[in-house]
Gaussian input, Z-matrix of N, CA and C with variables (Angstrom, degrees):
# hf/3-21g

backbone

0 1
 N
 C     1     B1
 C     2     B2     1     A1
 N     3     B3     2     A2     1     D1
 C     4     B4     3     A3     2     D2
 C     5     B5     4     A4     3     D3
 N     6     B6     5     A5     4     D4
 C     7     B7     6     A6     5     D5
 C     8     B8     7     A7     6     D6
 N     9     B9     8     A8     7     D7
 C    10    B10     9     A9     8     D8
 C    11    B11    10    A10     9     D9
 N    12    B12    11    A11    10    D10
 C    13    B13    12    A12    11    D11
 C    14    B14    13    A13    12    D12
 N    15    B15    14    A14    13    D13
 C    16    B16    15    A15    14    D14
 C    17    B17    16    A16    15    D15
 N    18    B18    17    A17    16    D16
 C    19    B19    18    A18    17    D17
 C    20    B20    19    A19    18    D18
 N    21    B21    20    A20    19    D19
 C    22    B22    21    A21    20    D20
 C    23    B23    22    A22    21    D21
 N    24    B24    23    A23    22    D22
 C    25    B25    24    A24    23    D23
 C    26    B26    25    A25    24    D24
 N    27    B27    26    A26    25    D25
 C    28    B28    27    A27    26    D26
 C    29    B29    28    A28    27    D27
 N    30    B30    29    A29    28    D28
 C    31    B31    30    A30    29    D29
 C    32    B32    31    A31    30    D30
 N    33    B33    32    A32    31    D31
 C    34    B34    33    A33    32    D32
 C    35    B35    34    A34    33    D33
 N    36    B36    35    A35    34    D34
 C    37    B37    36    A36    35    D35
 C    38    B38    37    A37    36    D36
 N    39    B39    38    A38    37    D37
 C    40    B40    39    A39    38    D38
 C    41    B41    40    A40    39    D39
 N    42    B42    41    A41    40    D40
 C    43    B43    42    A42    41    D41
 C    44    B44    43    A43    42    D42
 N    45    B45    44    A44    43    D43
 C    46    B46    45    A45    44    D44
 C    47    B47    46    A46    45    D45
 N    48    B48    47    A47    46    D46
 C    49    B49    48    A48    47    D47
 C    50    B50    49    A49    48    D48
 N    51    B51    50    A50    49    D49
 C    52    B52    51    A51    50    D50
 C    53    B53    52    A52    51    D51
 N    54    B54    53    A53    52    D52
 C    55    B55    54    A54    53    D53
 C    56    B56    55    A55    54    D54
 N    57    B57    56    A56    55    D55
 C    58    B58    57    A57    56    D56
 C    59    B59    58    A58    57    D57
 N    60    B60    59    A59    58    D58
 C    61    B61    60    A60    59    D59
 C    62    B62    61    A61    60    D60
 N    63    B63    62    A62    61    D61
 C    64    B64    63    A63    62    D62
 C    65    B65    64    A64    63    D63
 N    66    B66    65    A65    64    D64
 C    67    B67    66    A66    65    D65
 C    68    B68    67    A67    66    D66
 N    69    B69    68    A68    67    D67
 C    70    B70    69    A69    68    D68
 C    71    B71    70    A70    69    D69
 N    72    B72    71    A71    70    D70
 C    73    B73    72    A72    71    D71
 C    74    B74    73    A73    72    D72
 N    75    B75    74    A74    73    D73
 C    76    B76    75    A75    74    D74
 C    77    B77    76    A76    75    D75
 N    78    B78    77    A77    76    D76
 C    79    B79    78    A78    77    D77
 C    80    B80    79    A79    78    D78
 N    81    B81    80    A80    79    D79
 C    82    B82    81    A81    80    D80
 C    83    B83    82    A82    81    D81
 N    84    B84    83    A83    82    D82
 C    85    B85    84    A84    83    D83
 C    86    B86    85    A85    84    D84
 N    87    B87    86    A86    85    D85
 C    88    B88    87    A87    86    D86
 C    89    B89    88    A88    87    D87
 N    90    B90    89    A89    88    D88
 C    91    B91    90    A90    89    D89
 C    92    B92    91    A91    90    D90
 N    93    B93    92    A92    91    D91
 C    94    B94    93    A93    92    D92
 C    95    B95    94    A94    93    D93
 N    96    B96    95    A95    94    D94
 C    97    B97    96    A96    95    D95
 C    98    B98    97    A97    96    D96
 N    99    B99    98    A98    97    D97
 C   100   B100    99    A99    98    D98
 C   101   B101   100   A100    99    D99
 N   102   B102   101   A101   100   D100
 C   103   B103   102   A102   101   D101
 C   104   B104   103   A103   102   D102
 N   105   B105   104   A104   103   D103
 C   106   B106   105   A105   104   D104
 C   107   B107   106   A106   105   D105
 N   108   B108   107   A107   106   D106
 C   109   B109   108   A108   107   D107
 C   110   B110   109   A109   108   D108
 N   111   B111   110   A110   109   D109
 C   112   B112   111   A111   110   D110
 C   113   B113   112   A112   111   D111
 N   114   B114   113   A113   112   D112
 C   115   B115   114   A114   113   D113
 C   116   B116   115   A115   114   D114
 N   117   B117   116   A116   115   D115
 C   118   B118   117   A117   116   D116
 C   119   B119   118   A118   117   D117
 N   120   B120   119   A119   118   D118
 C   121   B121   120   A120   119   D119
 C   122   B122   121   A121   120   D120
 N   123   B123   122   A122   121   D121
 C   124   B124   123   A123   122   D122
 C   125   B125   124   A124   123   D123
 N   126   B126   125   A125   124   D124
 C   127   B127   126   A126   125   D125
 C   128   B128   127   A127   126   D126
 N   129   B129   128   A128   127   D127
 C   130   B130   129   A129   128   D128
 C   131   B131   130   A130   129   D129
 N   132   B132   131   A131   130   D130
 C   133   B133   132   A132   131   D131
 C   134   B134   133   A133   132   D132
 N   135   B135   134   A134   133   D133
 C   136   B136   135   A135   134   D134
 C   137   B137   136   A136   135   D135
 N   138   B138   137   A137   136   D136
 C   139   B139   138   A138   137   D137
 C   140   B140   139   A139   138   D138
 N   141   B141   140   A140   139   D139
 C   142   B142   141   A141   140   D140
 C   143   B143   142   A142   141   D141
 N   144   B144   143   A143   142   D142
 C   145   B145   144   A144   143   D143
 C   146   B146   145   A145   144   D144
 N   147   B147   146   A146   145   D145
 C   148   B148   147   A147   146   D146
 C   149   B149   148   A148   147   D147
 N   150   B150   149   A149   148   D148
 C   151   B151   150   A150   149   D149
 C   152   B152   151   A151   150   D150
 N   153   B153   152   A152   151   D151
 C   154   B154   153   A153   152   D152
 C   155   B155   154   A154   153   D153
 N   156   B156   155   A155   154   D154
 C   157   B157   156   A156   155   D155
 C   158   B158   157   A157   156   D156
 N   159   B159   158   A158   157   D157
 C   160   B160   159   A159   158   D158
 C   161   B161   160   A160   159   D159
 N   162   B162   161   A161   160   D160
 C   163   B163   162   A162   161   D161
 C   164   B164   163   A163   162   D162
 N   165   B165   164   A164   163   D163
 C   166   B166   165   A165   164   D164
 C   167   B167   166   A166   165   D165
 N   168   B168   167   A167   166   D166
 C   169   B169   168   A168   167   D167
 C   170   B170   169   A169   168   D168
 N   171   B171   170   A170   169   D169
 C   172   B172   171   A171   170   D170
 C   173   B173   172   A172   171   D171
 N   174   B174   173   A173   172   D172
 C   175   B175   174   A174   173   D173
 C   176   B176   175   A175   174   D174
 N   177   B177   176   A176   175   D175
 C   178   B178   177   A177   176   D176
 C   179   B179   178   A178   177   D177
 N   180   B180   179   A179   178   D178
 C   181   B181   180   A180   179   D179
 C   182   B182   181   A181   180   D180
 N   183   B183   182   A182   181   D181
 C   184   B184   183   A183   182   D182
 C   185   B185   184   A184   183   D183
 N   186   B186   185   A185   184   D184
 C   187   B187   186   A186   185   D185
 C   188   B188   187   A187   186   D186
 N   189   B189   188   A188   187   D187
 C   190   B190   189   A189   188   D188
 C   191   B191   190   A190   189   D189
 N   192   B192   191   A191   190   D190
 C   193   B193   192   A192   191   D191
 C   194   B194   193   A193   192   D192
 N   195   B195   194   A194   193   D193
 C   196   B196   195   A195   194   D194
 C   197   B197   196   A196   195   D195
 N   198   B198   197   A197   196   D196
 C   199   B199   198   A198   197   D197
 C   200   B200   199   A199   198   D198
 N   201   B201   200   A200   199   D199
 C   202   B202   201   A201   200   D200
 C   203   B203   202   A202   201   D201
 N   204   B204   203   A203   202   D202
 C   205   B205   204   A204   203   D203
 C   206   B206   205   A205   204   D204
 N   207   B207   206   A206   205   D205
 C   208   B208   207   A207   206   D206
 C   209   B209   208   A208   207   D207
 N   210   B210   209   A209   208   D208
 C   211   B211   210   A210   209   D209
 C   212   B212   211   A211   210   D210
 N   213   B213   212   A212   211   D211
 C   214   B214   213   A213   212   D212
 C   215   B215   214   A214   213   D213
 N   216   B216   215   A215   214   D214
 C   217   B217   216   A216   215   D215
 C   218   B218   217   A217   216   D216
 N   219   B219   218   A218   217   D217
 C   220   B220   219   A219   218   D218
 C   221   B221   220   A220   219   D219
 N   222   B222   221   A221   220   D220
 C   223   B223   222   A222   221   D221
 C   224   B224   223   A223   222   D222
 N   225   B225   224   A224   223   D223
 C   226   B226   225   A225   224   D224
 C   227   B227   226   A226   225   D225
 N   228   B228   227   A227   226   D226
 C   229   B229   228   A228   227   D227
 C   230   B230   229   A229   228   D228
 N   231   B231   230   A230   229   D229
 C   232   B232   231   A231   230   D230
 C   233   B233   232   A232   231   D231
 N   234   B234   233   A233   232   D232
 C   235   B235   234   A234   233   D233
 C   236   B236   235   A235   234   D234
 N   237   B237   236   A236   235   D235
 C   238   B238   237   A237   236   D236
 C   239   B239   238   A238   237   D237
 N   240   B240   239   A239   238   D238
 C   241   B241   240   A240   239   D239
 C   242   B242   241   A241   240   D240
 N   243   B243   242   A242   241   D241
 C   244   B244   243   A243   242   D242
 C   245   B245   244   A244   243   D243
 N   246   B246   245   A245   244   D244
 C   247   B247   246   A246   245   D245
 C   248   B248   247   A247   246   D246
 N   249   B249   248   A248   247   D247
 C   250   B250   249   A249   248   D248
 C   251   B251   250   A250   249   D249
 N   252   B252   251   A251   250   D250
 C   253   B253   252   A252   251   D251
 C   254   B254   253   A253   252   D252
 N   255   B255   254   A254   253   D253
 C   256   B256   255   A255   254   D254
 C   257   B257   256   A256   255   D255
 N   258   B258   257   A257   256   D256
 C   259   B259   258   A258   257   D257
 C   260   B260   259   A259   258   D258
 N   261   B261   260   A260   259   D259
 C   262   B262   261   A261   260   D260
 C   263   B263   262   A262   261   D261
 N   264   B264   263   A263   262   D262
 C   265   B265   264   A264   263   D263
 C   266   B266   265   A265   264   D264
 N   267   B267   266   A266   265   D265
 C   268   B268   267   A267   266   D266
 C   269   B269   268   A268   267   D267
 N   270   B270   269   A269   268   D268
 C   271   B271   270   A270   269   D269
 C   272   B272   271   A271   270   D270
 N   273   B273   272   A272   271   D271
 C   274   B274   273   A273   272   D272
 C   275   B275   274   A274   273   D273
 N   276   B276   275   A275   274   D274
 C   277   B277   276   A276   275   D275
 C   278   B278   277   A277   276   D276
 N   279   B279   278   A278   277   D277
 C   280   B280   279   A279   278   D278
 C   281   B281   280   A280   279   D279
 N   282   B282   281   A281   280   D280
 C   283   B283   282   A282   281   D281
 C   284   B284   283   A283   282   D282
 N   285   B285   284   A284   283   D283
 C   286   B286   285   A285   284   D284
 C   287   B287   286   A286   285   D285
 N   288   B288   287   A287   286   D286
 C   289   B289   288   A288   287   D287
 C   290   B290   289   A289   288   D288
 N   291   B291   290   A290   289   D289
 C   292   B292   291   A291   290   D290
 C   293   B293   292   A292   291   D291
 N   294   B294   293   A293   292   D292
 C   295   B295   294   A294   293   D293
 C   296   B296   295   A295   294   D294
 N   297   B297   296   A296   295   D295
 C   298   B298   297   A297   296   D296
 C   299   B299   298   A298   297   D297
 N   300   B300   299   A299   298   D298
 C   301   B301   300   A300   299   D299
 C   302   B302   301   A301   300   D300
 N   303   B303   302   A302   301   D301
 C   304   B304   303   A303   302   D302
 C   305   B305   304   A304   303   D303
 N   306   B306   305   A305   304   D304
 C   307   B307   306   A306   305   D305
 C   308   B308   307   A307   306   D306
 N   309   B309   308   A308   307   D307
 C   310   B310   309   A309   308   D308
 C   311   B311   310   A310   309   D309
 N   312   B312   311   A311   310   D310
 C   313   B313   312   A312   311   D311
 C   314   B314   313   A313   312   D312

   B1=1.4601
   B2=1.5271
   B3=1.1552
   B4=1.5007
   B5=1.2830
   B6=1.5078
   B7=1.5451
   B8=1.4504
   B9=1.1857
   B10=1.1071
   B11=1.4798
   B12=1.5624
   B13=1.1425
   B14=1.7773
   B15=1.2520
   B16=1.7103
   B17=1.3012
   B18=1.7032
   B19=1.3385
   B20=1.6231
   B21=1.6280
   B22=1.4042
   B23=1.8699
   B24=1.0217
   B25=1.1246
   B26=1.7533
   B27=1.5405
   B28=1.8415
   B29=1.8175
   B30=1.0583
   B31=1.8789
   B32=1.6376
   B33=1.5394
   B34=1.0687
   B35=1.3300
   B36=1.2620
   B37=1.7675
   B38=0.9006
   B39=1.1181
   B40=2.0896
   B41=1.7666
   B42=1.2391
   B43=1.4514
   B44=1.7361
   B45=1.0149
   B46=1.7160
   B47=1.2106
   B48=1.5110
   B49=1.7640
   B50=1.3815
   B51=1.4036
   B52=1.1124
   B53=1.7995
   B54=1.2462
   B55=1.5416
   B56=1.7198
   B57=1.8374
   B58=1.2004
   B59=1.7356
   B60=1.2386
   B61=1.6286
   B62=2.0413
   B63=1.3852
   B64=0.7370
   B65=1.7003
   B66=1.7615
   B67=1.6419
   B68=1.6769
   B69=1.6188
   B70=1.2957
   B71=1.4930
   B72=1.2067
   B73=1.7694
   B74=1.1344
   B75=1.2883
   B76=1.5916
   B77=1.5030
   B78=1.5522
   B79=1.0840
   B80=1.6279
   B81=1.3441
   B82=1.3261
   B83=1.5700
   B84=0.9612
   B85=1.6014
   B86=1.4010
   B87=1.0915
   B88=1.7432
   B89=1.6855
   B90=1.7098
   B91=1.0943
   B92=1.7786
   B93=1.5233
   B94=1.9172
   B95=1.1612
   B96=1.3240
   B97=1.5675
   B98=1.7183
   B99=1.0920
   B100=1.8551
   B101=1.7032
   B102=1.5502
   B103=1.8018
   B104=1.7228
   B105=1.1711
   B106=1.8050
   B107=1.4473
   B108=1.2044
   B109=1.6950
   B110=1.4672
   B111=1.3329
   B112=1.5073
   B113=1.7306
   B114=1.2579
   B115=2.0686
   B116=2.2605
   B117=1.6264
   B118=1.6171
   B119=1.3725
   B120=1.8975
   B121=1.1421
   B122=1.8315
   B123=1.9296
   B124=1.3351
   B125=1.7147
   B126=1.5113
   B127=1.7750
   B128=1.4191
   B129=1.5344
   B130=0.9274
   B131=1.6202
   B132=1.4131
   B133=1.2518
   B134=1.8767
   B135=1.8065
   B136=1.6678
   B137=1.6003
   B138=1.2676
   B139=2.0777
   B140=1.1398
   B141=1.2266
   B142=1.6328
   B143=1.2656
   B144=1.8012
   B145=1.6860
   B146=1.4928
   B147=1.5081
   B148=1.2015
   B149=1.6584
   B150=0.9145
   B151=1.4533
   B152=1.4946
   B153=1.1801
   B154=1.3968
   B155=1.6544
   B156=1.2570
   B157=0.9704
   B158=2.0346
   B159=0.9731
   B160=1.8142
   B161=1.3149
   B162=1.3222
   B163=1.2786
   B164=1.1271
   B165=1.9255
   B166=1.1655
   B167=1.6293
   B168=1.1571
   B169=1.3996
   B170=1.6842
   B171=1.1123
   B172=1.6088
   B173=0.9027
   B174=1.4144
   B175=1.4244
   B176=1.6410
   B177=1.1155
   B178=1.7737
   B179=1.4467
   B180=1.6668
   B181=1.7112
   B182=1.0150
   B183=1.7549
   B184=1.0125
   B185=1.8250
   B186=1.5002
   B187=1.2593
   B188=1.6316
   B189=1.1540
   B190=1.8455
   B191=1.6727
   B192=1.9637
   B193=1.1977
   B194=2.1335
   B195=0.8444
   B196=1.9674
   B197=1.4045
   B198=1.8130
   B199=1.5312
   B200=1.1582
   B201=1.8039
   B202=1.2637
   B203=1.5281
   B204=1.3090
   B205=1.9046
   B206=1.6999
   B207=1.3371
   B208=1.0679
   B209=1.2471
   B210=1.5371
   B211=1.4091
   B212=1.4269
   B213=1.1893
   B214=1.7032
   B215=1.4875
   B216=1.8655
   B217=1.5083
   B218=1.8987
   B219=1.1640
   B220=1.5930
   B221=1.7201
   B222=1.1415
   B223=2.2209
   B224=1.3607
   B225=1.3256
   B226=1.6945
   B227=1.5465
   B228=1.2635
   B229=1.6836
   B230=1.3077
   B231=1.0622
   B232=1.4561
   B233=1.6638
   B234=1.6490
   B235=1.2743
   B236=1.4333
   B237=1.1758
   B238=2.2672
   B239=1.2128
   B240=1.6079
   B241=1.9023
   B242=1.7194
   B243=0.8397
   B244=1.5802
   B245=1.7748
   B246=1.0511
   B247=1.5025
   B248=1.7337
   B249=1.4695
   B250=1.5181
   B251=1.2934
   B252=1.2679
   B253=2.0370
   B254=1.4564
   B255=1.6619
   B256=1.3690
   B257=2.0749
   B258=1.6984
   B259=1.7400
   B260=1.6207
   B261=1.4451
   B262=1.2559
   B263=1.7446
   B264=1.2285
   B265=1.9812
   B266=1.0937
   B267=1.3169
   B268=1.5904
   B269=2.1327
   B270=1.0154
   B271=1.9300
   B272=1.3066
   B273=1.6949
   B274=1.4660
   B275=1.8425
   B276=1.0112
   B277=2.0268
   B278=1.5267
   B279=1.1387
   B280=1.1443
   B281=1.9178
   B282=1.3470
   B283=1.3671
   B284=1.6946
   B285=1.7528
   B286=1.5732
   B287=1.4232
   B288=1.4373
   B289=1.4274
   B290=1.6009
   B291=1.1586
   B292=1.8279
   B293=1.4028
   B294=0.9867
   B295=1.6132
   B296=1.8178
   B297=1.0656
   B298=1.4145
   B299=1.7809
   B300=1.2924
   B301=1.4867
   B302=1.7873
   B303=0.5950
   B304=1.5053
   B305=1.7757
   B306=1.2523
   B307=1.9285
   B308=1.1099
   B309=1.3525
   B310=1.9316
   B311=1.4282
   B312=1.1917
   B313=1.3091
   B314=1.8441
   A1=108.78
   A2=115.97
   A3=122.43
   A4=126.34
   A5=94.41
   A6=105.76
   A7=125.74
   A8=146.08
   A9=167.35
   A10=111.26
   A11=153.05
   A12=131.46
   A13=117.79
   A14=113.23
   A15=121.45
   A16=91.66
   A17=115.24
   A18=111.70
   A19=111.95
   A20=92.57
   A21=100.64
   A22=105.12
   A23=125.85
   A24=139.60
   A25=113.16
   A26=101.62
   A27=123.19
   A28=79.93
   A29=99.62
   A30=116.95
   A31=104.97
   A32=120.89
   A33=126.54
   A34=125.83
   A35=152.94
   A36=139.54
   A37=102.42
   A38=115.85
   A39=114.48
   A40=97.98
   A41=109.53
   A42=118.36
   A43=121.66
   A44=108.71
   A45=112.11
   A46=91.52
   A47=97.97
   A48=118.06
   A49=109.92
   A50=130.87
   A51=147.40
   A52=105.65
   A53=102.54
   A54=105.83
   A55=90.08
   A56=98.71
   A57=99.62
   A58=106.47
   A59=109.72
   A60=110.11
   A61=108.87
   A62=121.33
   A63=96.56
   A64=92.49
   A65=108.17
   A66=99.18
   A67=122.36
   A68=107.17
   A69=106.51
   A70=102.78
   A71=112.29
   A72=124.13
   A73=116.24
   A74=133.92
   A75=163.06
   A76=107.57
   A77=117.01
   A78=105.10
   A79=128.20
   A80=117.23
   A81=104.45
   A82=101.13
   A83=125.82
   A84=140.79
   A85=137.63
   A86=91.07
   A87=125.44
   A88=114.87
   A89=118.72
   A90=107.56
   A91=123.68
   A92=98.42
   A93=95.67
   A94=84.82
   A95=136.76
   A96=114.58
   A97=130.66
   A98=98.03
   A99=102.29
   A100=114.87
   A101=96.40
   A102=101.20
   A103=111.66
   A104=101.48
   A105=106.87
   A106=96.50
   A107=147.13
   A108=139.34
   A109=95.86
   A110=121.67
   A111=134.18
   A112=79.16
   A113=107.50
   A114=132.06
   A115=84.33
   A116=107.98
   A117=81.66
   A118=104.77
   A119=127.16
   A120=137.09
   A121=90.26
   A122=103.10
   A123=98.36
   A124=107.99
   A125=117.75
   A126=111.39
   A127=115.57
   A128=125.42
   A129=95.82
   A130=101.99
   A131=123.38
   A132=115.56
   A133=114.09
   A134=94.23
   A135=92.37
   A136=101.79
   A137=111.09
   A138=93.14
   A139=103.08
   A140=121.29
   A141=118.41
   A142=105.21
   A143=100.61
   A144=104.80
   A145=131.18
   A146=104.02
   A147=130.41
   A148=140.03
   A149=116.65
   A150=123.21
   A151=121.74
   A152=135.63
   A153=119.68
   A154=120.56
   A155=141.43
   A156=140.81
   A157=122.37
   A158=88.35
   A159=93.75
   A160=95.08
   A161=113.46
   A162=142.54
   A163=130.09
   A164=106.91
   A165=100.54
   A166=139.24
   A167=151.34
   A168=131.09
   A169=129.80
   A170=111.73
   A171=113.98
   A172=116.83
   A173=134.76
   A174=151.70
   A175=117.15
   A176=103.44
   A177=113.36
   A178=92.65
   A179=111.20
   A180=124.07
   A181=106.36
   A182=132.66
   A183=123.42
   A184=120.25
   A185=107.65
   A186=140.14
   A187=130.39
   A188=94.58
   A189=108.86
   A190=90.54
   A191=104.23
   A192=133.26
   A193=106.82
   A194=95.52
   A195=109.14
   A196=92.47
   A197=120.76
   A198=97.12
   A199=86.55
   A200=105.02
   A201=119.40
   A202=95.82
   A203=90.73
   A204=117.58
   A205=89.15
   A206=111.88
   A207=129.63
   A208=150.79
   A209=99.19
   A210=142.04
   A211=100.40
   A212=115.35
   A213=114.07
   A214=110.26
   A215=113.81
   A216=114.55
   A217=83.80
   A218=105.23
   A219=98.05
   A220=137.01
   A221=89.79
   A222=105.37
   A223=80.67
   A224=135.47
   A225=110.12
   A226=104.08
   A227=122.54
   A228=125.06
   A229=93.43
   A230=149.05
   A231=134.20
   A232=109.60
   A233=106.81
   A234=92.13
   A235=141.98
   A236=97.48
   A237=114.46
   A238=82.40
   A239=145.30
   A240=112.62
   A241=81.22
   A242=120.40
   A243=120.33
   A244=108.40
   A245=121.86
   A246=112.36
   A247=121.88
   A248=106.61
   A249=102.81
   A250=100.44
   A251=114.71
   A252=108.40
   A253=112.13
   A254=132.70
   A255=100.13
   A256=71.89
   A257=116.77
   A258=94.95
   A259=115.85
   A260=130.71
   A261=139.53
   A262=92.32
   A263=117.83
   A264=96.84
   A265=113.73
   A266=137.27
   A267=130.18
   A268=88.13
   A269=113.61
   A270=117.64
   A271=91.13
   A272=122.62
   A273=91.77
   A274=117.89
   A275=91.10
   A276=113.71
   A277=76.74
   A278=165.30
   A279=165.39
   A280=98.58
   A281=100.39
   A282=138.90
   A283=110.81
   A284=99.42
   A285=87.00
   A286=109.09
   A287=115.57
   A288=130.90
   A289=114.07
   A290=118.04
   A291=119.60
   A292=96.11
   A293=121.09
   A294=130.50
   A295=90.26
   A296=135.12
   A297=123.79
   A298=123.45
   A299=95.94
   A300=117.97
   A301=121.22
   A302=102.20
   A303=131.20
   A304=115.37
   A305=104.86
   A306=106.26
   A307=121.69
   A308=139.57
   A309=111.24
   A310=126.09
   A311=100.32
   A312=117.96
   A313=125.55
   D1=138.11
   D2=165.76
   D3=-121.16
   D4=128.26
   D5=-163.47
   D6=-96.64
   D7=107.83
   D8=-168.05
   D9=-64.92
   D10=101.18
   D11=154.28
   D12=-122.70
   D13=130.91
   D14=-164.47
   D15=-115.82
   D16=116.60
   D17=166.46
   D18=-120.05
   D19=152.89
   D20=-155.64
   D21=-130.42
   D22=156.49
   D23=179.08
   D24=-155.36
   D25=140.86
   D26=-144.41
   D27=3.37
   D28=92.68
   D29=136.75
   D30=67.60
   D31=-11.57
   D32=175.63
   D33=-77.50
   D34=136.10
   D35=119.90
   D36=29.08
   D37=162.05
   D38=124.07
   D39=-172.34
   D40=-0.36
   D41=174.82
   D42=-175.77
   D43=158.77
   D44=170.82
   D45=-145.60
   D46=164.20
   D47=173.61
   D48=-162.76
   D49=131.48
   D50=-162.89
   D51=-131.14
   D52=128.62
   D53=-170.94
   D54=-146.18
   D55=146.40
   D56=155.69
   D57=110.83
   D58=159.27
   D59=175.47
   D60=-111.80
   D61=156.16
   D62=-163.68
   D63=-101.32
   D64=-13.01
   D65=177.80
   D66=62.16
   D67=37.62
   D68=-164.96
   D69=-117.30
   D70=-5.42
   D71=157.16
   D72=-143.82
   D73=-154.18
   D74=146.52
   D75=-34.96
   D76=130.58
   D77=166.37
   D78=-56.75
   D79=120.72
   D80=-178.34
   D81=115.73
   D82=-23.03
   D83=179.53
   D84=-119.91
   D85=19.65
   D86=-161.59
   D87=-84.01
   D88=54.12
   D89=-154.41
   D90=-55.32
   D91=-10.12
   D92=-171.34
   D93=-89.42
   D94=-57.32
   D95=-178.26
   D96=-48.99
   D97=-35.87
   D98=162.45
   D99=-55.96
   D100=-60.99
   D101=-177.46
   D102=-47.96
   D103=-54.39
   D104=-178.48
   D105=-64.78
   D106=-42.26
   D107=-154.50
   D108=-79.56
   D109=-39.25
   D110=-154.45
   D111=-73.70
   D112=-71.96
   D113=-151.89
   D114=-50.76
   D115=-38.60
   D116=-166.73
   D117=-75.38
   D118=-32.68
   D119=-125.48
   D120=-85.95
   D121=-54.74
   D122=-161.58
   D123=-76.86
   D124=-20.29
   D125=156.96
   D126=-37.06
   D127=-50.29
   D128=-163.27
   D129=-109.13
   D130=19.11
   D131=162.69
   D132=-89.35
   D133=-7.28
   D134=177.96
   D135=-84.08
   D136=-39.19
   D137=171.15
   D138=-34.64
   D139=-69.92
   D140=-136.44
   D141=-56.80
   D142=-45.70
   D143=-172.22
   D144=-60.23
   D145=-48.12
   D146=148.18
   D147=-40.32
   D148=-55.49
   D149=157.32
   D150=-95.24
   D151=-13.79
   D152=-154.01
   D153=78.94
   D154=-1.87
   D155=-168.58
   D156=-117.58
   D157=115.51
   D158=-174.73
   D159=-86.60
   D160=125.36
   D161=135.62
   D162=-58.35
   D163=137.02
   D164=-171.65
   D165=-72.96
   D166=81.96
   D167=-156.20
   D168=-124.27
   D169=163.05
   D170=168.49
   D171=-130.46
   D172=126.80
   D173=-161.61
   D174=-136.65
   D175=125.65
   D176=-167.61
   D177=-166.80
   D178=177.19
   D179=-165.32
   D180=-69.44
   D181=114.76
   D182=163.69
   D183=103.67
   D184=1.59
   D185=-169.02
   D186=-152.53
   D187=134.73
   D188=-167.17
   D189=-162.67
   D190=114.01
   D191=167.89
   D192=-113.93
   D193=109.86
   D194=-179.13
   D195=-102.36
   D196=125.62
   D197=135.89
   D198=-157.84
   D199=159.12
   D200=-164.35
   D201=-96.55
   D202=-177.13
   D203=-153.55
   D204=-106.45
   D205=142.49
   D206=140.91
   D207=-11.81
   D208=-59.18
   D209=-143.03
   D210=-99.70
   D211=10.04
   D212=-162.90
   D213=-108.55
   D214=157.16
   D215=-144.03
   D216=-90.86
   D217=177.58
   D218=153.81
   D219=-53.56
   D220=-45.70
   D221=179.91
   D222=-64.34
   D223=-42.33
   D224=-156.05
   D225=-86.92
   D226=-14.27
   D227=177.62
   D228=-96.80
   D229=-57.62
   D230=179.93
   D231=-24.53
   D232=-70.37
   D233=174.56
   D234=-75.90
   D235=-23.60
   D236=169.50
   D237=-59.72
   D238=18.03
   D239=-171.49
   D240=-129.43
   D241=-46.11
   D242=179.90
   D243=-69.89
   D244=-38.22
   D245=159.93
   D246=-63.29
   D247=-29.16
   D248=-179.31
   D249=-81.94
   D250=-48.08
   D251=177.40
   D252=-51.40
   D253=-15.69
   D254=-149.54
   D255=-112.45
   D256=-26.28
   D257=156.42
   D258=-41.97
   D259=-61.11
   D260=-160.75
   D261=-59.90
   D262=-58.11
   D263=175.28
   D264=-65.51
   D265=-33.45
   D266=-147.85
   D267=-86.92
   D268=-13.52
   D269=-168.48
   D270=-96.84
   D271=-47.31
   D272=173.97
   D273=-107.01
   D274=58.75
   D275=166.32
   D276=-129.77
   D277=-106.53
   D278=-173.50
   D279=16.52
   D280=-94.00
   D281=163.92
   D282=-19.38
   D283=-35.75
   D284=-175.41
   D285=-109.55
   D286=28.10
   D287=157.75
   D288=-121.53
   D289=-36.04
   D290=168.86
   D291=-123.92
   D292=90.28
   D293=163.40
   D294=-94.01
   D295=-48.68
   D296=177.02
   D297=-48.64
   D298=-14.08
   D299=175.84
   D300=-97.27
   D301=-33.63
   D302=-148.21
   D303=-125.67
   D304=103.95
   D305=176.87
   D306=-105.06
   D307=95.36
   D308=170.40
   D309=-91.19
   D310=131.66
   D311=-173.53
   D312=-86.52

């Protein structure tokens, strides 16, 4: 199972974390584990690209921790906020085809 958690503060982001396998094929063939790895990986490779801003993260088997910085202007949270909302729909469109796979927390 893979577990989904989006944390938020007044109405914002400010982190996601994804833990867990989803075990829904073959290693290597695992389409909910691809869709969720892809949906956390390129969010937070669109901050960086997109705004200028690296996010904070840790990445190992089975794990993906995102959280954004502080330190950031408005134009650069405007858009880090529309990339984290459209992860938060695209996980639960995920969810409403492998919800047996897939938890959000």
């Amino acid at each position: 199972m893979i577990k989904v958690e989006i944390n938020k503060k007044q109405g914002k982001i400010v982190s996601y974390e994804i833990s867990g396998h989803a075990m829904s094929g073959d290693f290597g063939h695992d389409i909910v584990c691809s869709a969720v790895s892809v949906l956390g990986i390129t969010t937070c490779n669109g901050i960086e690209n997109l705004t200028d801003v690296q996010p904070l993260y840790e990445m190992e088997d089975g794990y993906l921790y995102i959280e954004m910085p502080t330190d950031i202007d408005e134009e650069q949270d405007k858009v880090a906020q529309i990339l984290l909302q459209n992860f938060e729909f695209a996980i639960k469109d995920v969810i409403a085809e492998y919800g047996e796979f897939v938890q959000f927390t």
